[in-house]
N, C-alpha and C positions, 0 to 999 in steps of 0.2 A: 976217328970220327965216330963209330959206331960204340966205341967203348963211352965216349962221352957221351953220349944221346941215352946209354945204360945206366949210366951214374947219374943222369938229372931225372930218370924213369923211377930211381931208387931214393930220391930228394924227392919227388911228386907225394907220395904217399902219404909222409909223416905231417906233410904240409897241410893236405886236405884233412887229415884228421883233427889238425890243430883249428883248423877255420871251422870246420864243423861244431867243434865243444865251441869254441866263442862263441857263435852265432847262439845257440843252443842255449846259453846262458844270458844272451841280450833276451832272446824271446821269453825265458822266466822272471830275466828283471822285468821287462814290459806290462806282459802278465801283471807279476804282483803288484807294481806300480798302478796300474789301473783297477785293481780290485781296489788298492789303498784310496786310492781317490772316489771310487766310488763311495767307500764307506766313510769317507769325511764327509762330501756331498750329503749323503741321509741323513747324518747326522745333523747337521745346519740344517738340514731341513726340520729336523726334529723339533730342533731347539726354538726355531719360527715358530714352529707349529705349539709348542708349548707356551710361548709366551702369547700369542692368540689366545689360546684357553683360558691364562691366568685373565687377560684383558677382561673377554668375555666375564670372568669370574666377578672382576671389579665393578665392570655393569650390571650387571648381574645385582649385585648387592645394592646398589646405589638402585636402584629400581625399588627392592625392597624398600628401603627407606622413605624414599619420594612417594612412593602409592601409600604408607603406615596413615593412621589418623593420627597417632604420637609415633614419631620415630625418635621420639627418647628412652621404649620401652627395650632395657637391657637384655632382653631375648630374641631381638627382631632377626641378630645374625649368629645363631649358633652353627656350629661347624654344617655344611652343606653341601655336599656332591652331586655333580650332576654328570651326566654322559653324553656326548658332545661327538661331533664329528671329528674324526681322527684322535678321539682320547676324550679324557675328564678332565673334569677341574674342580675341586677343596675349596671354599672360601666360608669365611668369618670373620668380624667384628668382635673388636672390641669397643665400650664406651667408658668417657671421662664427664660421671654427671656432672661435676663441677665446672670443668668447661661445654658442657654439651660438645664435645667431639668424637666422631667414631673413629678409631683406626681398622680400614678393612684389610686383612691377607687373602690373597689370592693364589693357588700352586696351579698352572697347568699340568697333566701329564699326557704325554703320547710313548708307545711301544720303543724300545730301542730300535732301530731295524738293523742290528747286528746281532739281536737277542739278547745283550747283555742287560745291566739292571735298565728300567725306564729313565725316560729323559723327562727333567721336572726344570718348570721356573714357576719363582716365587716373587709375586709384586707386592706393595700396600702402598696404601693409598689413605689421607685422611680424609674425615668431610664433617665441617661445622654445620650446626644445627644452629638456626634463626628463628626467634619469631617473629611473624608476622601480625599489623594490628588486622581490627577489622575493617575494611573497605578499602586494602592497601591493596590494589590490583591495580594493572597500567590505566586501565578506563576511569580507573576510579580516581585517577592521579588528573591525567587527561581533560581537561574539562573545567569550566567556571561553575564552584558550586558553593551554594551557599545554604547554610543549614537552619538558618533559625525560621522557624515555624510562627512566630509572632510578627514577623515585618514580609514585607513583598521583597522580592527580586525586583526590581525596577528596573529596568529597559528604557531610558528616558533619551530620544533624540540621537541616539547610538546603533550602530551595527556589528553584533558579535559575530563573526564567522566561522565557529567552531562549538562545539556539543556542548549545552548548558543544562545544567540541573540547579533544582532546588527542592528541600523537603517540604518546606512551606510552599507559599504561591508566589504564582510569577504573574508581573504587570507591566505591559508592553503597550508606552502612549508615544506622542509626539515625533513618530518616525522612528520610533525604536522597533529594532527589527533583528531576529536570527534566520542566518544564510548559513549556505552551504551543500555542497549534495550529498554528503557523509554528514553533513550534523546531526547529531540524536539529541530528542532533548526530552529530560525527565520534571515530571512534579508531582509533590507528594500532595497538592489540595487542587487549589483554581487557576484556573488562567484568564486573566482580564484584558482585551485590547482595545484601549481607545487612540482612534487617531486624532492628530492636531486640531482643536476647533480653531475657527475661520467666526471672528463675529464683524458683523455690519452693523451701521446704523444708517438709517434712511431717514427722511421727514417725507410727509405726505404733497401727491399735487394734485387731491381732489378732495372736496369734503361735502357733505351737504343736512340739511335740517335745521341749524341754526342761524341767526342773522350772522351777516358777513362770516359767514363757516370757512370761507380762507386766508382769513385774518392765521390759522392754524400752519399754515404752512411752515413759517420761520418767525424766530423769534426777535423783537422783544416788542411789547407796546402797544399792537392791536390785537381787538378779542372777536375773537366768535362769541356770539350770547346767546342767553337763552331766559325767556321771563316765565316765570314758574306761578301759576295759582296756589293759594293756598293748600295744604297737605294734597298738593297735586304731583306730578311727574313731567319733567320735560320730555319735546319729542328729542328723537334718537339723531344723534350729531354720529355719523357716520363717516370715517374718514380711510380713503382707499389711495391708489394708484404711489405706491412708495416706489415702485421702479427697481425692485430683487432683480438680479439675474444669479442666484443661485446656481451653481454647475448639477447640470441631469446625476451626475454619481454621486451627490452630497447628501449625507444624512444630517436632517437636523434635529438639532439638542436643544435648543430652547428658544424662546420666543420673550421678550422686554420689554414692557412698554413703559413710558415715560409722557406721563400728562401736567401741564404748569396751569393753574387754574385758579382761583379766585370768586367768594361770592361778595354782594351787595349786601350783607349783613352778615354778620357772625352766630354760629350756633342754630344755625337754619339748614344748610342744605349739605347733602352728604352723597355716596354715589347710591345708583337704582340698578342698574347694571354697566358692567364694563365686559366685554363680551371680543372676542377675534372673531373677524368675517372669512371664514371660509367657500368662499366662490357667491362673494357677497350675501353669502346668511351668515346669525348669530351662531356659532358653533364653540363644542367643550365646556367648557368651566367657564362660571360667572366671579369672575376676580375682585367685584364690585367690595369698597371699605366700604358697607356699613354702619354708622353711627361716626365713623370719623368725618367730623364738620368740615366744610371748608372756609378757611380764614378768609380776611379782606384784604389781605397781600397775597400776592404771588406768593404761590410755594411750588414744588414739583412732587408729583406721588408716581410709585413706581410698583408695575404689575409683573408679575410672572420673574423668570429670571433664564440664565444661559442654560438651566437645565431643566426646564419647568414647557411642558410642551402643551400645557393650558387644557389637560384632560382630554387629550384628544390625538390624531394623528396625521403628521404635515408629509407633502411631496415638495421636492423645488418645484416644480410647475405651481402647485395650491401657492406657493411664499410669492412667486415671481408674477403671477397673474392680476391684471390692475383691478381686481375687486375683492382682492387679499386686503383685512384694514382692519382698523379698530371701530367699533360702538360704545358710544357712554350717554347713558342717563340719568340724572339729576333726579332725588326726591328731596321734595321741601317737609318741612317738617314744623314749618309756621304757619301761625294762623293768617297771616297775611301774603302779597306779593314779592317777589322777591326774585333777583336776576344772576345767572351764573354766567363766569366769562371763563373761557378756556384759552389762552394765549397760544401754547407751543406743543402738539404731539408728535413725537420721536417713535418710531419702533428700532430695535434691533435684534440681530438673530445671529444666529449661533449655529453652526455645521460645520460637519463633518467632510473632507472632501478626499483623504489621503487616504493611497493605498498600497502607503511600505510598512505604518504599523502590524507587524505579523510575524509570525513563525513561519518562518519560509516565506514563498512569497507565490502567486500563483505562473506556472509554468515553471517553476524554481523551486519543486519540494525540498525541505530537509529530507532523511531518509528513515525517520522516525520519531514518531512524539507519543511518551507516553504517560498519562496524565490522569492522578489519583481524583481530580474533583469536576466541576466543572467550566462550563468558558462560559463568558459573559463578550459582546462586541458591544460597545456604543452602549453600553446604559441596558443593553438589551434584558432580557430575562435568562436568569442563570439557569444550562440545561447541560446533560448527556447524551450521546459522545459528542464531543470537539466535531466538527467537519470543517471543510471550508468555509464556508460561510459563517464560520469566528475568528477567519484571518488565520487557521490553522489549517500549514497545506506541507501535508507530508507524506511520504510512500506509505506507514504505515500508521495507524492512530487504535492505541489502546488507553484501557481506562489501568492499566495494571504497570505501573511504574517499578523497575527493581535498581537493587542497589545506589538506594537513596541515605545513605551511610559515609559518613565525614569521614578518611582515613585519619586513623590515630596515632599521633606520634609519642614516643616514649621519652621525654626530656628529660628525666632522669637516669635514663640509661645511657644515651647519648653524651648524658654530663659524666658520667663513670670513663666509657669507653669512645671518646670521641680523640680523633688522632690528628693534626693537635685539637688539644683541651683541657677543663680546668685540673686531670689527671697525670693530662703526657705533653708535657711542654715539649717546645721545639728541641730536638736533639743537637743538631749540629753548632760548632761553634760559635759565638757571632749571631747567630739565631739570635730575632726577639717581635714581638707583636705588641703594638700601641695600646695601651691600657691592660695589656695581660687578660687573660682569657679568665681569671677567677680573680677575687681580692682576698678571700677565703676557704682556697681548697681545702687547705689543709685543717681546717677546723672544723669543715660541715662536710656532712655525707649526702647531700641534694642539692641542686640551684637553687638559689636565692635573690638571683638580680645582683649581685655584690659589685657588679661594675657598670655601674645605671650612667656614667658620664662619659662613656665611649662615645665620641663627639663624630668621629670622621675616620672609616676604615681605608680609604682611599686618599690620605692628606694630598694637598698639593704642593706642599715644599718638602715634604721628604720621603724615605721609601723605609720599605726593610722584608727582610724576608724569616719565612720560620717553616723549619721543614721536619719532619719527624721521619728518623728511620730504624729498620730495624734490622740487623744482619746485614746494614749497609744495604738494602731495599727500600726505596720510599714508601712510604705507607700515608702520608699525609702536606700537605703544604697547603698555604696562603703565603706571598711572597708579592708587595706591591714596587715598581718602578716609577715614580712619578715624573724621570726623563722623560720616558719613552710611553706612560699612562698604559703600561701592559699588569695585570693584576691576574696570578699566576694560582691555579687551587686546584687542588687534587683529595680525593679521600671524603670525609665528614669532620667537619671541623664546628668546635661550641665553646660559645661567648655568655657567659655567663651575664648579659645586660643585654644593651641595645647593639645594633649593629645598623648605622649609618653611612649611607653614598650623599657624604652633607654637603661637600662645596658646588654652590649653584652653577648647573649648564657643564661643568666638568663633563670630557670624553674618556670612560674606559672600557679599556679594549681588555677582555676578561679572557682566558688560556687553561681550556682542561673541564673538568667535569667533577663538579662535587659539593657537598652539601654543607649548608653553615645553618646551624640551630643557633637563637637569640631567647636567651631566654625572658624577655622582655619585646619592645620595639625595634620593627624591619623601618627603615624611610629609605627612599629613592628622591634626591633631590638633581641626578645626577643623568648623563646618557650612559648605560650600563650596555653594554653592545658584547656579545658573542662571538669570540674569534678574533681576528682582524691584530695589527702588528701595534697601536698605540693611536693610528691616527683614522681609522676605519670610522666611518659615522653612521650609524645603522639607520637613524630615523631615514634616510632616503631609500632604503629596501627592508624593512624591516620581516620579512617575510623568509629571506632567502636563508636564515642562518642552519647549520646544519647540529641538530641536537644529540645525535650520535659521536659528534667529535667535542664540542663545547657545550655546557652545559651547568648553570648554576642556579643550585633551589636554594632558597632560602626561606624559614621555617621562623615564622614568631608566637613566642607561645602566648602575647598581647596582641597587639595591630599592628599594620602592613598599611602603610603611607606610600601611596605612586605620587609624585607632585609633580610639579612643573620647574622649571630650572631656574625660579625666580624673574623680573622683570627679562622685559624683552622679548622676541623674538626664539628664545631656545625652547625647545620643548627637553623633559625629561622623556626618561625612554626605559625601559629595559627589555631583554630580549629572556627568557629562563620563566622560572615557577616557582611561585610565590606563594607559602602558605600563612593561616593567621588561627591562632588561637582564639583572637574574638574577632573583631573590624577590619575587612581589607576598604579601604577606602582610596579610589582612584582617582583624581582630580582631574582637573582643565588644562588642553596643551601636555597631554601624557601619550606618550607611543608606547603599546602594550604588545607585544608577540609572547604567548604562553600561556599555564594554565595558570588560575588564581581557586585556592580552596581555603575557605575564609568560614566563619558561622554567620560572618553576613558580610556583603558586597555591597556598597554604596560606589556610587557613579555621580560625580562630580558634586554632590550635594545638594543641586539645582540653585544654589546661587552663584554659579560661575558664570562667567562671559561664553568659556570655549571649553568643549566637549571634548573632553578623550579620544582616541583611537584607538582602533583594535584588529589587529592582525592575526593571518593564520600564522601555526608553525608545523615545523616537519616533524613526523614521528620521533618518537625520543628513544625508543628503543626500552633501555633498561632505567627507565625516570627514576624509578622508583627506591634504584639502588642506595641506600642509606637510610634513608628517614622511614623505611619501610619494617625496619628493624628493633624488635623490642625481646626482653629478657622471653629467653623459652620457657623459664616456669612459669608464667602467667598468660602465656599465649596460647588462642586456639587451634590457630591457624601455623602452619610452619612451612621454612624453605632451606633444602638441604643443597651448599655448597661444596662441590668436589674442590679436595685441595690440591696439592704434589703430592708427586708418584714418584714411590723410589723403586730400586730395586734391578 
């Protein structure tokens, strides 16, 4: 027993030395294991940390560019370092004048933190150069504007809800009115508002001076008279009590009078005075025809007129009061006697009573009006500044009007580089568009109208789609379904003619966001609706569309027709923004959500029956994306787009 317990005492030994070097050798693997990992660790961090820098470097540059007055000058990005937290970063540019493109390199670098060489990443990044025209800015887009300096903005019987400009003058009559508590409105001359006249006519229920002087009351066939001495004068036939009830807030514009009369001889007697009784005296201007005779038949002569206030100045109280009238005197002008009859005196009158004719509206300012000339109310006398009391009621009123500037579109650029257009037809198979986008690309280097008989972009018996890609990326579409009335756009797309929504009262439901240049005539005969799957009918909310998600301009470098949907009951519609090289002209029975920039605006042409509508819309965000765009060698203005990023 003892000899055994000696022999495993002599086994213990070799055992423990053996467990000891094992152990001994996990604790080094351990060890270097964990130093290994920690230096992977840094290293990722490293390499974070460097492509940070590199980032940094790419903004960096792109900064450069966007602040340059010309960021097409080929020295803007020469090699650049900078020192940065946890390391530097190298960046430079190259440009492609030809395309106006820059290609930026970007290296970050941060220390190794194992001290071996530095840890480096390298990005690039492209960015296309744009130019912009003049006035091409979101506000500038934003807004009903109209440029011609020879005709008025006309406001007639209508309510814009959204920021109106014009560089000539604006004239806001018959309940025409701009609202809104954001509406800003610009003018480059005058502002005129007249509200609705209101005309009466009355006959008189008092008269007195001549025989039977109320013979005058109504007409026909008996006379008030009057017998006249030789180169004598009759007394004064004074005729009152017409029974005005004028409203106390009415302004009045003119005053009418209307006398049927007759003399007992011809070429004898003519008027002596004709005179308006203001609180029964003769008052103002003596209206009297002198040398005009009165014949031996009835005739009617007519005094003053709707705008004619007889040299003088009226209250409704003076119009309404029963010793408001007319005076008329007779000179003879023969040597003998001789008798005047006055059958029938009329007055009518003419005011003012409304008070929605205005910019803004009181307790309802707009949030800015600001106005190069100045306001005239009611016929008034033209004066500066604007206040209220010319129907102008805004948070803030200047005489210093800016950015009264028509943004400019490039339609020959457009026609180059439009996707699809009369350059880049539809790419994919099967692709094709009604009337072709050019008749003559291939032969002319500019638009020319070559396809003026583009009748109907939205037919009703058939569809077709045309989509441009490139690397198998879409870059452009117009795609119409007239199952389902969905009319699909993407990109800037150009029609070398017209571009028509012609079939009457048609619903389309339009998908995506993007601009169509015509190089000719825009017409809207159609419901043109924002969003919606085919069957969506905007004219019942035309407000709610969201312009951020749908969104369609349309750009003509002639006229912009809104119509009405033909007979019936439908109104046309459209919901986008609409530009015009010359006339946007909007018609009767039209629902409008959007901006309209036209060189001039007419509103229904004032021989319609029914007045347009006009709605707000939601911010649009980037409106201006496309049509904003013209060759950088000609432009002043510029906008630098970041492309993809390799690396």
């Amino acid at each position: 027993m003892l000899r055994r317990i000696r022999d495993e005492r002599a086994f213990a030994l070799p055992l423990a030395l053996f467990t000891m070097v094992i152990m001994s050798m996990t604790v080094v693997s351990v060890i270097e294991f964990s130093s290994s990992s920690g230096r992977t660790a840094n290293l990722a961090r490293a390499r974070v940390s460097a492509e940070a820098l590199a980032e940094a470097g790419i903004n960096n540059a792109l900064a450069v560019l966007n602040n340059a007055l010309d960021p097409k000058v080929e020295t803007l990005l020469s090699p650049t370092t900078e020192t940065m937290e946890g390391g530097s970063v190298t960046y430079s540019g190259t440009y492609a004048p030809t395309t106006f493109v820059w290609t930026i390199t970007s290296t970050g670098t941060v220390a190794n933190p194992t001290g071996g060489t530095a840890t480096t990443r390298t990005l690039q990044r492209s960015a296309q150069i744009y130019g912009i025209g003049a006035g091409n800015t979101t506000s500038g887009w934003s807004r009903f504007y109209h440029d011609s300096t020879t005709t008025c903005l006309t406001i007639d019987s209508v309510t814009i809800p959204s920021p109106v400009a014009s560089r000539g003058a604006l004239c806001l009559r018959n309940g025409g009115n701009i609202s809104g508590a954001t509406t800003t409105v610009a003018v480059g001359t005058t502002v005129t508002v007249d509200a609705p006249l209101v005309t009466v006519a009355r006959p008189p229920s008092a008269a007195t001076g001549w025989t039977s002087s109320s013979s005058v009351y109504g007409c026909c066939g008996s006379y008030a008279s009057a017998s006249i001495a030789a180169y004598a004068q009759s007394a004064n036939l004074d005729v009152t009590g017409f029974g005005f009830a004028v409203p106390s807030t009415a302004t009045i514009k003119g005053i009418y009078v209307e006398i049927v009369r007759r003399a007992s001889s011809s070429s004898s007697l003519d008027d002596d005075d004709v005179y308006l009784l203001k609180s029964g005296a003769a008052s103002g201007s003596d209206k009297a025809l002198v040398g005009t005779y009165y014949g031996t038949s009835d005739s009617t002569r007519s005094y003053g007129s709707s705008s004619d206030l007889w040299g003088t100045t009226w209250t409704p109280d003076q119009i309404n009061a029963s010793n408001f009238g007319v005076r008329l005197q007779v000179d003879s002008d023969s040597s003998s006697s001789r008798t005047a009859y006055v059958d029938y005196i009329e007055v009518t009158v003419t005011y003012l009573t409304d008070t929605t004719t205005a910019v803004g509206s009181s307790g309802a300012n707009i949030t800015r009006a600001d106005i190069g000339g100045t306001c005239t109310y009611n016929s008034g006398t033209p004066h500066t500044p604007c206040t209220s009391a010319d129907r102008v009621y805004a948070g803030t009123i200047t005489n210093a009007p800016v950015n009264l500037v028509k943004p400019s579109v490039d339609m020959a650029w457009w026609w180059q580089n439009a996707k699809p257009g009369p350059k880049h037809y539809c790419t994919e198979a099967g692709n094709s568009f009604p009337g072709g986008f050019d008749n003559d690309a291939g032969s002319t280097s500019a638009p020319n109208n070559s396809v003026p008989g583009l009748a109907e972009v939205t037919p009703a018996g058939s569809s077709y789609t045309c989509q441009v890609k490139e690397n198998g990326v879409l870059v452009g579409e117009i795609s119409w379904n007239h199952t389902t009335g969905v009319l699909k756009i993407y990109g800037t797309i150009y029609v070398d003619g017209d571009f028509r929504f012609d079939d009457d009262g048609q619903l389309v439901n339009y998908q995506g966001r993007g601009i169509i240049y015509a190089t000719d005539d825009v017409e809207f005969d159609e419901r043109v609706c924002a969003g919606g799957t085919g069957t969506t009918n905007c004219t019942t909310a035309m407000s709610t569309w969201d312009a951020s998600q749908n969104m369609l301009t349309i750009l003509a470098g002639d006229d912009a027709e809104l119509d009405h949907a033909g007979s019936g009951s439908v109104p046309g519609a459209f919901q986008g923004t609409v530009f015009a090289g010359d006339t946007c002209t909007i018609h009767e029975f039209f629902y409008f959500s959007g901006p309209a920039v036209c060189n001039k605006i007419v509103i229904n042409e004032g021989t319609e029956s029914i007045w347009p509508t006009f709605y707000t819309w939601t911010p649009a965000g980037t409106i201006v994306d496309g049509q904003m765009y013209s060759s950088p060698t000609t432009a002043a203005d510029y906008e630098v787009k970041a492309g993809v990023q390799t690396g």
